[in-house]
SESE-418975 format. One line per field, with one value per residue (C-alpha): y, z, x; residue number from 1. Coordinates in Angstrom, 1 decimal, m for minus. Layout:
BEGIN
py = (Y,...)
pz = (Z,...)
px = (X,...)
pos = (NUM,...)
This chain:
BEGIN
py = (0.0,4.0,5.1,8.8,9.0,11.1,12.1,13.6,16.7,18.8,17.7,20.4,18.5,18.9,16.6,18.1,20.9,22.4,23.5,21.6,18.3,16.5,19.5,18.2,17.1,13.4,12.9,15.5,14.7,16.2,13.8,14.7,13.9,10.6,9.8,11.1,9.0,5.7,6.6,8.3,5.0,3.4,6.1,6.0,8.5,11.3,12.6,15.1,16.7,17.2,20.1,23.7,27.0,28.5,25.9,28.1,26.2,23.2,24.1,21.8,19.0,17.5,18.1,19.5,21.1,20.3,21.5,20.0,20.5,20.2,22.9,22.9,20.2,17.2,15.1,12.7,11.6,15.1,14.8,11.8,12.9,16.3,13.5,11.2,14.7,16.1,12.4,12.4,15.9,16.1,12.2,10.7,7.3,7.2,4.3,4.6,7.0,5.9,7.6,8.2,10.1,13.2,11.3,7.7,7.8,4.0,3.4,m0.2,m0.3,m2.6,m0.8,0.2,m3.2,m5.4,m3.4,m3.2,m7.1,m7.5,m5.0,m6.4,m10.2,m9.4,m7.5,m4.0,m0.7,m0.5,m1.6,m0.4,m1.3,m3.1,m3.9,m5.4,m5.8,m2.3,m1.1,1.8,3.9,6.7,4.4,2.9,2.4,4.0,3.8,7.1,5.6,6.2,10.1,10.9,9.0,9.8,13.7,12.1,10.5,13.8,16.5,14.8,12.7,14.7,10.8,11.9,8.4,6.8,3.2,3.7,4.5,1.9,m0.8,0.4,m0.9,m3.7,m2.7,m5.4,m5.5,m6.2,m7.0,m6.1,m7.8,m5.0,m6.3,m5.0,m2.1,m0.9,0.6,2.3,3.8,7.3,10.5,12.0,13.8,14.7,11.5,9.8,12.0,10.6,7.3,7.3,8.6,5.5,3.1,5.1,4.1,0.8,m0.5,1.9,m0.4,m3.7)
pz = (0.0,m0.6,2.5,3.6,7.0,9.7,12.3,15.5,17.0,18.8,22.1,24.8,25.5,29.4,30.1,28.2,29.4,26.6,23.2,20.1,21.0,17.4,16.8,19.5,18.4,18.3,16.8,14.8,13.3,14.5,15.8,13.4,10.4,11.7,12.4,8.5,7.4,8.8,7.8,4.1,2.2,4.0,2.5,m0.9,m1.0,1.1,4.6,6.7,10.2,12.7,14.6,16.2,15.9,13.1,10.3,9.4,12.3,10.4,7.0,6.6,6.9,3.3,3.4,4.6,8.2,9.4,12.7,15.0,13.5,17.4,19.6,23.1,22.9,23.3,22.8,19.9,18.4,17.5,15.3,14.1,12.8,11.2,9.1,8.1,6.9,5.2,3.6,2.6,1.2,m0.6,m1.7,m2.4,m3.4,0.0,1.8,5.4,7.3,9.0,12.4,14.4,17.4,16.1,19.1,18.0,15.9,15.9,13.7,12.0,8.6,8.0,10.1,7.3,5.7,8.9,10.4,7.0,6.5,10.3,9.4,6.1,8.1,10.8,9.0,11.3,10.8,13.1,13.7,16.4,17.2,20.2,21.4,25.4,26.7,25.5,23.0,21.6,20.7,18.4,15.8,14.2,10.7,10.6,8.0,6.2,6.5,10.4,9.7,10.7,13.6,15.0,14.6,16.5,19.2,20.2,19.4,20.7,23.1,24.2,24.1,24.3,25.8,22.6,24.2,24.3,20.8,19.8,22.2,21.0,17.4,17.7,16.8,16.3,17.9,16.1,18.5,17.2,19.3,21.4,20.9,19.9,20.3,21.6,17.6,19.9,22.1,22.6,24.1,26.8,28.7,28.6,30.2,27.1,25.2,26.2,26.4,22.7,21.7,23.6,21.5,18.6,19.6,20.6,17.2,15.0,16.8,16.5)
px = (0.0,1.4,2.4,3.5,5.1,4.9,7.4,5.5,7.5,4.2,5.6,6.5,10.1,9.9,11.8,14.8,14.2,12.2,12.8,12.4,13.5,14.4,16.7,19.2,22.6,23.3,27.0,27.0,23.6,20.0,17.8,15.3,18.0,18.3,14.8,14.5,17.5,15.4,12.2,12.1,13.0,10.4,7.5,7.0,4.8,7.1,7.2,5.2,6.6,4.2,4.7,3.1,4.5,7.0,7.2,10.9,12.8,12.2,13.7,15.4,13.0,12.5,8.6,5.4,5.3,1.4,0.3,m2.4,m5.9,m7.0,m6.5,m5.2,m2.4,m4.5,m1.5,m0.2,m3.6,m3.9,m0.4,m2.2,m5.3,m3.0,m1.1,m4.4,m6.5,m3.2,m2.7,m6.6,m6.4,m3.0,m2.1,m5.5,m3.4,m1.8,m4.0,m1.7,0.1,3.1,3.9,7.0,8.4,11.4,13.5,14.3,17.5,17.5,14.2,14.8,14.8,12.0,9.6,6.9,7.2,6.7,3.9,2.1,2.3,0.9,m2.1,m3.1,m2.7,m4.6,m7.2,m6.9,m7.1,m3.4,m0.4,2.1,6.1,6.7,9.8,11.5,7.6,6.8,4.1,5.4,2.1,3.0,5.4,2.3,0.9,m2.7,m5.2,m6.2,m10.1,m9.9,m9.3,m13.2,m13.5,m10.3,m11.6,m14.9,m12.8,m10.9,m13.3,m16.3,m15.2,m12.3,m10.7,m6.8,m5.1,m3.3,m3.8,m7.4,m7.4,m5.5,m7.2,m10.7,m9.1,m7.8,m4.1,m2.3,1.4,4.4,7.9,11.6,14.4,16.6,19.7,22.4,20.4,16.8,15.7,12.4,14.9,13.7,15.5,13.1,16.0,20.2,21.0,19.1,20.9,24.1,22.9,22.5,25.4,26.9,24.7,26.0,29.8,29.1,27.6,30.1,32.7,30.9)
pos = (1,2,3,4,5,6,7,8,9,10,11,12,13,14,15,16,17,18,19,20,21,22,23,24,25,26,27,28,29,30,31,32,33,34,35,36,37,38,39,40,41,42,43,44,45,46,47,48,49,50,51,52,53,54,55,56,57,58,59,60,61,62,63,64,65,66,67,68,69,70,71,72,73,74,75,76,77,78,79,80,81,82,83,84,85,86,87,88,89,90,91,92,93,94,95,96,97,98,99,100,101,102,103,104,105,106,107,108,109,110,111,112,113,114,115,116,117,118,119,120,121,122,123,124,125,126,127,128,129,130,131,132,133,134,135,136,137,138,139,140,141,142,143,144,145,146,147,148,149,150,151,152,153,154,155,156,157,158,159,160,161,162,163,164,165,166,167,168,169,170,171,172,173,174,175,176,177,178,179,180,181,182,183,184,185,186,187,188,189,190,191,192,193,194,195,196,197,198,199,200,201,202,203,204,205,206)
């Protein structure tokens, strides 16, 4: 199926202490360059960024800059439903939306393909990354058909929790091992930061 992806960066980045999160340095690279790196050659049909406020900090992300269609921050859905309603108004031929965090530079390569065969198998409208017991939420593959209830879901029934969403639709799970490295590893903070760059030095080495 066409796919566009999406990387989600419409969080407040508390924990780093604020600021645009993606945008921090890992090696010399951006996070958001590396999340891009992963991810484009996964999505035929192009990427989209997710994010609120001046679209110009982000020129040099190699597409669209979409902000939440939601107001109020209600959270990732919202990021979500931005990408399904861009992908339903500008690439009719795109069937699914892939999304992503800005703050996993370890994205595995096979990400699209794997949670696409798991979707169409299991005959859902979504399938997320799981990884070391964890469902990871926001790296999913979403139909475009759920755009209007999505919409329904956090206009209407102010339903924010991603879990709930996904629980409500049966998305299916699909599990990557997490060695020699966590690919869902996310940076939340500095120390994550660091931790990264370590990862980064191990498997250059290995």
């Amino acid at each position: 199926m066409t796919t566009l992806g999406v990387v989600l960066a419409g969080g407040l980045s508390r924990r780093m202490g604020g600021g645009d999160k993606p945008l921090r340095v890992l090696a010399g690279r951006t996070l958001l360059d590396r999340v891009v790196g992963r991810l484009a050659p996964q999505c035929p049909a192009g990427l989209i960024l997710n994010a609120n406020g001046d679209p110009e900090r982000f020129g040099a992300f190699p597409g669209a800059v979409v902000q939440d269609g939601v107001a109020g921050n209600p959270g990732p859905l919202a990021g979500v439903l931005a990408a399904l309603e861009h992908a339903r108004a500008h690439h009719p031929r795109v069937e699914q939306v892939a999304s992503v965090t800005g703050d996993a530079p370890f994205l595995p390569l096979d990400l699209v393909a794997r949670l696409d065969a798991a979707r169409r198998g299991a005959g859902t409208t979504i399938a997320m990354a799981a990884s070391g017991g964890r469902e990871h939420f926001t790296t999913a593959l979403w139909a475009v058909s759920l755009a209007d209830d999505l919409r329904a879901a956090l206009v209407d029934r102010d339903e924010r929790r991603v879990g709930t969403y996904l629980a409500r639709h049966g998305a299916v799970p699909v599990a990557w091992p997490i060695e020699p490295v966590d690919p869902f590893l996310n940076v939340n903070t500095p120390e994550d930061l660091d931790l990264a760059a370590a990862v980064l030095a191990r498997v250059a080495e290995g």
